[in-house]
C-alpha positions as CSV (number, residue, x, y, z in Angstrom):
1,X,0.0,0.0,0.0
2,X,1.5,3.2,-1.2
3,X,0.8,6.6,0.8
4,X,1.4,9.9,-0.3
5,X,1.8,12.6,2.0
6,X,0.6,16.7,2.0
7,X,1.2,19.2,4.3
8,X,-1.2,22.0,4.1
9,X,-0.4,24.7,7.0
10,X,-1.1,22.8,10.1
11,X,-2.4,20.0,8.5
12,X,-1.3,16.7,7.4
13,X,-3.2,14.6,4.5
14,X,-2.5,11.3,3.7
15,X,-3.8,9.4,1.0
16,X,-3.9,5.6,0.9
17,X,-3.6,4.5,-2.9
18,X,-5.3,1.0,-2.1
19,X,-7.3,-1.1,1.0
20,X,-5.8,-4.0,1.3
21,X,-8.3,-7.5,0.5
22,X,-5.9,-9.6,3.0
23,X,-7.2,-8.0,5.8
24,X,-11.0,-8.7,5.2
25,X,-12.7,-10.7,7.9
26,X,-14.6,-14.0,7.5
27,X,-17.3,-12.1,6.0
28,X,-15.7,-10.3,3.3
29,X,-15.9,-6.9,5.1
30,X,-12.9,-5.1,6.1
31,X,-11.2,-5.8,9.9
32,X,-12.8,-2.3,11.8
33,X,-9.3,-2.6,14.1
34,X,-7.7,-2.1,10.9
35,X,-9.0,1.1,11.1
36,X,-6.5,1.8,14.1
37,X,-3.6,0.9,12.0
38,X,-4.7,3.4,9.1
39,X,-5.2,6.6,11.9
40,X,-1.3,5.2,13.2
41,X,-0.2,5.7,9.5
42,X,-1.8,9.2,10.0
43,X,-0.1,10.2,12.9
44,X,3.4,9.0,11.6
45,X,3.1,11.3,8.4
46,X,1.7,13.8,11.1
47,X,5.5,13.8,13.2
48,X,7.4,13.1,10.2
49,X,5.8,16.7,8.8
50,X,5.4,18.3,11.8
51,X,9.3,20.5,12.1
52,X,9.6,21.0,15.9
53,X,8.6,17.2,16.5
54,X,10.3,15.3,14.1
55,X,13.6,17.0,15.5
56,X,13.7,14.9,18.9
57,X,10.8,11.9,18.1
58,X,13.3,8.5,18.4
59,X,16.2,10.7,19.8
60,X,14.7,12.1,22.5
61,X,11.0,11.3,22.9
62,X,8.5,9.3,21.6
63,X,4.4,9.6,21.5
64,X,2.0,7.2,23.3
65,X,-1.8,7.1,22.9
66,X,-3.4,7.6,26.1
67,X,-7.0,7.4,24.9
68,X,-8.6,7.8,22.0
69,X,-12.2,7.3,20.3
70,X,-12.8,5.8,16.8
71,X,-16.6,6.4,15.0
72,X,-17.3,4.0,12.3
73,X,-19.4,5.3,9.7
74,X,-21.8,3.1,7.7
75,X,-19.6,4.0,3.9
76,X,-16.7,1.4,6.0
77,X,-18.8,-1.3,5.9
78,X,-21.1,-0.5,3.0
79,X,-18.6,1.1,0.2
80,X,-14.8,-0.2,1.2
81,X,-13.3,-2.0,-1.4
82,X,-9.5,-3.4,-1.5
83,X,-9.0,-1.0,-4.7
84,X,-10.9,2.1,-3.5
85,X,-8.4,5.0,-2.5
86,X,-8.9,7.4,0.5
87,X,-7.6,10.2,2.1
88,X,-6.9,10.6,5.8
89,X,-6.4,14.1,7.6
90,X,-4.9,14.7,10.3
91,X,-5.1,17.8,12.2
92,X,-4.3,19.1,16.4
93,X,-7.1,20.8,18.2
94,X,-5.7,21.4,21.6
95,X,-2.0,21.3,23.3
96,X,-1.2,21.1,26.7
97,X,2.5,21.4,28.0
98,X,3.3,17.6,28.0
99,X,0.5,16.4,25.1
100,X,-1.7,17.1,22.6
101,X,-5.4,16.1,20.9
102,X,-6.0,15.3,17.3
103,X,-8.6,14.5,15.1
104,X,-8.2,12.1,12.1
105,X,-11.2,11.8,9.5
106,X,-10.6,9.1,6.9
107,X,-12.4,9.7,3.6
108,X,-12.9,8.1,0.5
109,X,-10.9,10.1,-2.3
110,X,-13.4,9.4,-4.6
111,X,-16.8,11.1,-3.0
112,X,-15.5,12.5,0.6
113,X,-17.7,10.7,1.9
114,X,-16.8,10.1,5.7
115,X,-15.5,6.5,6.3
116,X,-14.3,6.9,10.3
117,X,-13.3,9.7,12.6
118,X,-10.6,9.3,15.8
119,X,-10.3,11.8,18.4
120,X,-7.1,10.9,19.9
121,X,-4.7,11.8,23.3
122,X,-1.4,11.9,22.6
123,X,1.5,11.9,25.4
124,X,5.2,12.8,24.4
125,X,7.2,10.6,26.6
126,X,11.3,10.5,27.2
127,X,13.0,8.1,25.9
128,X,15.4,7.6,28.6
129,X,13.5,8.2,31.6
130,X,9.5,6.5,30.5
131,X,8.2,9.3,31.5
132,X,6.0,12.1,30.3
133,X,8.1,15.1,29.2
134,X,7.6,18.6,28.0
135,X,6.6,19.1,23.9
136,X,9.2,20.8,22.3
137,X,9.0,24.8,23.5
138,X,8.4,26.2,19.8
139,X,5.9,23.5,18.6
140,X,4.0,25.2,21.7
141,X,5.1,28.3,20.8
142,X,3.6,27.7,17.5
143,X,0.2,26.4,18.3
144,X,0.1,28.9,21.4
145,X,-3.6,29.6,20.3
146,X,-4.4,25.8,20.8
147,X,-2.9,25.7,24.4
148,X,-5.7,28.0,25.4
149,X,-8.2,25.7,24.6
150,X,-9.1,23.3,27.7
151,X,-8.4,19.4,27.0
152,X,-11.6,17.5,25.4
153,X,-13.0,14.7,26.9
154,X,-11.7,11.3,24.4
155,X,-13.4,8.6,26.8
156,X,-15.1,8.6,30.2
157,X,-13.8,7.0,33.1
158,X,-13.4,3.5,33.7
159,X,-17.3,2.1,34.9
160,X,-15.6,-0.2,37.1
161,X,-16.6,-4.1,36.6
162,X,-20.4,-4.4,37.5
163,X,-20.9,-5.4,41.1
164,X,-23.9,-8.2,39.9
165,X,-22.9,-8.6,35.8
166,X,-25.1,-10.5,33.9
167,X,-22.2,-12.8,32.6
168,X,-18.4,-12.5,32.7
169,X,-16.4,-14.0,30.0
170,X,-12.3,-14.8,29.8
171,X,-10.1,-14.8,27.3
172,X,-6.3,-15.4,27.6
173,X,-4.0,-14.1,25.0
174,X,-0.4,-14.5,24.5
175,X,1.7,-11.4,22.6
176,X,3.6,-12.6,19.6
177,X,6.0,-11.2,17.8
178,X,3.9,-10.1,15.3
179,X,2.0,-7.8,17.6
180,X,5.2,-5.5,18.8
181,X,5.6,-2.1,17.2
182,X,8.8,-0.1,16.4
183,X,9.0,1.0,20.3
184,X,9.2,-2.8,21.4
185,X,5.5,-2.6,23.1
186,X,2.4,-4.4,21.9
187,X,0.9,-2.4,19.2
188,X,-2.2,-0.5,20.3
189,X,-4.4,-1.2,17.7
190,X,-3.8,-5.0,18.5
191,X,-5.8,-4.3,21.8
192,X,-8.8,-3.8,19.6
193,X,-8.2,-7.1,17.7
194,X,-7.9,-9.1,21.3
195,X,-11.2,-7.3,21.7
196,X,-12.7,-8.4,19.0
197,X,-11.3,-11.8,19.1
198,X,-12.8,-12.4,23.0
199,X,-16.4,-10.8,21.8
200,X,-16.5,-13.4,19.1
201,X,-15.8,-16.5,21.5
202,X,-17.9,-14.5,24.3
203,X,-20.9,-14.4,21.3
204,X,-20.5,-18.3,20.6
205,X,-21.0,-18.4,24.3
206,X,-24.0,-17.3,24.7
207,X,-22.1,-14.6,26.9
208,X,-24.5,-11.7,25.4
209,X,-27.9,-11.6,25.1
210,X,-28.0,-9.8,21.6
211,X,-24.8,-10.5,19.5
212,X,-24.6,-14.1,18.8
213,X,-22.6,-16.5,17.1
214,X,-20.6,-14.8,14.8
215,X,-19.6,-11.1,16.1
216,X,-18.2,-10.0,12.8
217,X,-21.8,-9.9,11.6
218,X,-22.5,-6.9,13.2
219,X,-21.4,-3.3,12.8
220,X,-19.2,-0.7,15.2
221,X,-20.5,2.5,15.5
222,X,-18.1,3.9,18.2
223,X,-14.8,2.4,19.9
224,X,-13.7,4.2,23.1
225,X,-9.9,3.5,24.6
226,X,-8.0,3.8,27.2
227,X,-4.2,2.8,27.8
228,X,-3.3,2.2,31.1
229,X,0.4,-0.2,31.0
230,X,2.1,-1.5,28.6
231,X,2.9,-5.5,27.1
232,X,5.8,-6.9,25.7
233,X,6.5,-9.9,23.8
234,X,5.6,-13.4,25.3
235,X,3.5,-11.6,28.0
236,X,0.5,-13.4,29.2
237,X,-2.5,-10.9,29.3
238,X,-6.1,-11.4,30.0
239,X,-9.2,-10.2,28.3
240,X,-12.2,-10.1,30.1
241,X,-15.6,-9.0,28.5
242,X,-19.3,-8.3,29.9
243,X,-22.1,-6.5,28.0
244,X,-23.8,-3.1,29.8
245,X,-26.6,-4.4,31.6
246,X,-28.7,-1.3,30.6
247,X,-27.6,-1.1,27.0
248,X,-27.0,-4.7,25.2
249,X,-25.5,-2.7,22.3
250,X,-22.5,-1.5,24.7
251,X,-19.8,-4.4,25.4
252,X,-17.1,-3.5,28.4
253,X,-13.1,-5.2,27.8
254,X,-10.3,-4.8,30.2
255,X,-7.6,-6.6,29.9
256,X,-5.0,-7.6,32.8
257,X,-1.0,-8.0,32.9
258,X,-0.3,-9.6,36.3
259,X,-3.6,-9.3,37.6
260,X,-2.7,-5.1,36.8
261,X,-5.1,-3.2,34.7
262,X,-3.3,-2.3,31.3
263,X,-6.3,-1.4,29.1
264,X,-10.0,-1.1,28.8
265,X,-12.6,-0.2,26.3
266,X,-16.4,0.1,25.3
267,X,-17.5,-1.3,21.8
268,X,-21.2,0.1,21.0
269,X,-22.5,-2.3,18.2
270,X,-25.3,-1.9,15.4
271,X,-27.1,-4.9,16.2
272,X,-28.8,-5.0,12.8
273,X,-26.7,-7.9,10.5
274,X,-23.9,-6.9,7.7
275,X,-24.7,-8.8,4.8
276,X,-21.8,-11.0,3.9
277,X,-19.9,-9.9,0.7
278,X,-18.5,-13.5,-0.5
């Protein structure tokens, strides 16, 4: 998959030439973490464009994602095709002293037409030290208009695990190699694929009392993150998924390192069927 990269002003626009057919799930539609994997594209061509940044990112910091929400819009599951192009832009709405927030809208090239927003929290972080650290003095110099602007809410607090839940499901992963990232760490948007993974045993289950069987068969609307901790290769984590006993359409994950709380999330499902495309 080719991209090609614009900066315009404070913008950065990225345009994927292709949508690869690989990555299509069992029912012909395309993987919705994959979706993750697109906005991380984004936000590479964002720090590779972006002067101040790309000066000290790998030598002196790097960026995290604290939190961030994904929308799915009903064009990703009705019009993506592996040959259909589309254009991702990527632009910062607020900055604080040690991080920032972005949005990300990913449209087809063809129509505009929206395919998925993120609204993401981004932490710089020292290299040396793991911490958080200060963003470089004249990106904030730059977007001093921005650091006015009070921090948006990405994702609610954590709703704590129900005191009664309906049912509790478990789901032990293992991280492969495959999952690292160029930082050594499990790749975030791989937390959404665990996700999915546990919903679709927790479905055959019975766990829910809606989404059945095959979870692929239903839509996302909206994805809601939070990253706690990190995983490395050959850790042992722990996904464990309930539905919201006043919505059905809302499905809780958290997932455990060491009996320690590393992630959670909230996937708010269409519960009307996709139609299969093979």
């Amino acid at each position: 998959m080719k991209v090609e990269v614009v900066t315009e002003g404070k913008e950065v626009r990225c345009t994927f030439d292709e949508l690869i057919d690989d990555e299509l799930d069992s029912k012909g539609n395309f993987s919705v973490w994959r979706l993750s994997k697109f906005f991380m594209d984004a936000r590479l061509a964002w720090i590779l464009n972006s002067e101040n940044i790309k000066l000290v990112f790998r030598t002196e910091c790097s960026f995290f994602v604290r939190s961030q929400k994904i929308t799915v819009y009903p064009a990703f599951y009705s019009k993506i095709r592996h040959s259909i192009s589309a254009v991702c832009t990527a632009r910062v709405i607020q900055v604080g002293k040690t991080s920032l927030v972005m949005v990300f809208d990913l449209q087809m090239k063809s129509t505009g037409e929206m395919i998925s927003t993120c609204l993401l929290h981004y932490v710089c972080v020292s290299i040396k030290t793991r911490r958080s650290m200060p963003l470089p003095l004249n990106y904030i110099h730059d977007h001093a208009d921005l650091t006015k602007i009070p921090r948006p809410t990405i994702v609610s607090e954590f709703p704590g695990f129900p005191t009664n839940p309906r049912n509790l499901f478990n789901y032990p992963i293992v991280v492969v190699s495959s999952d690292i990232d160029n930082n050594g760490h499990t790749n975030h948007s791989r937390y959404i694929e665990y996700c999915m993974v546990c919903a679709d045993f927790a479905a055959r289950e019975r766990v829910y009392s809606i989404i059945r069987k095959d979870v692929t068969e239903y839509q996302v609307r909206d994805i809601s993150l939070t990253y706690l901790g990190e995983s490395l290769l050959n850790d042992k984590l722990l996904v464990t998924s309930w539905e919201d006993n006043r919505n059905p359409h809302i499905v809780y994950f958290v997932i455990h390192k060491d009996k320690r709380l590393i992630f959670w999330c909230s996937i708010n499902f269409n519960i009307s069927k996709l139609q299969s495309r093979i």
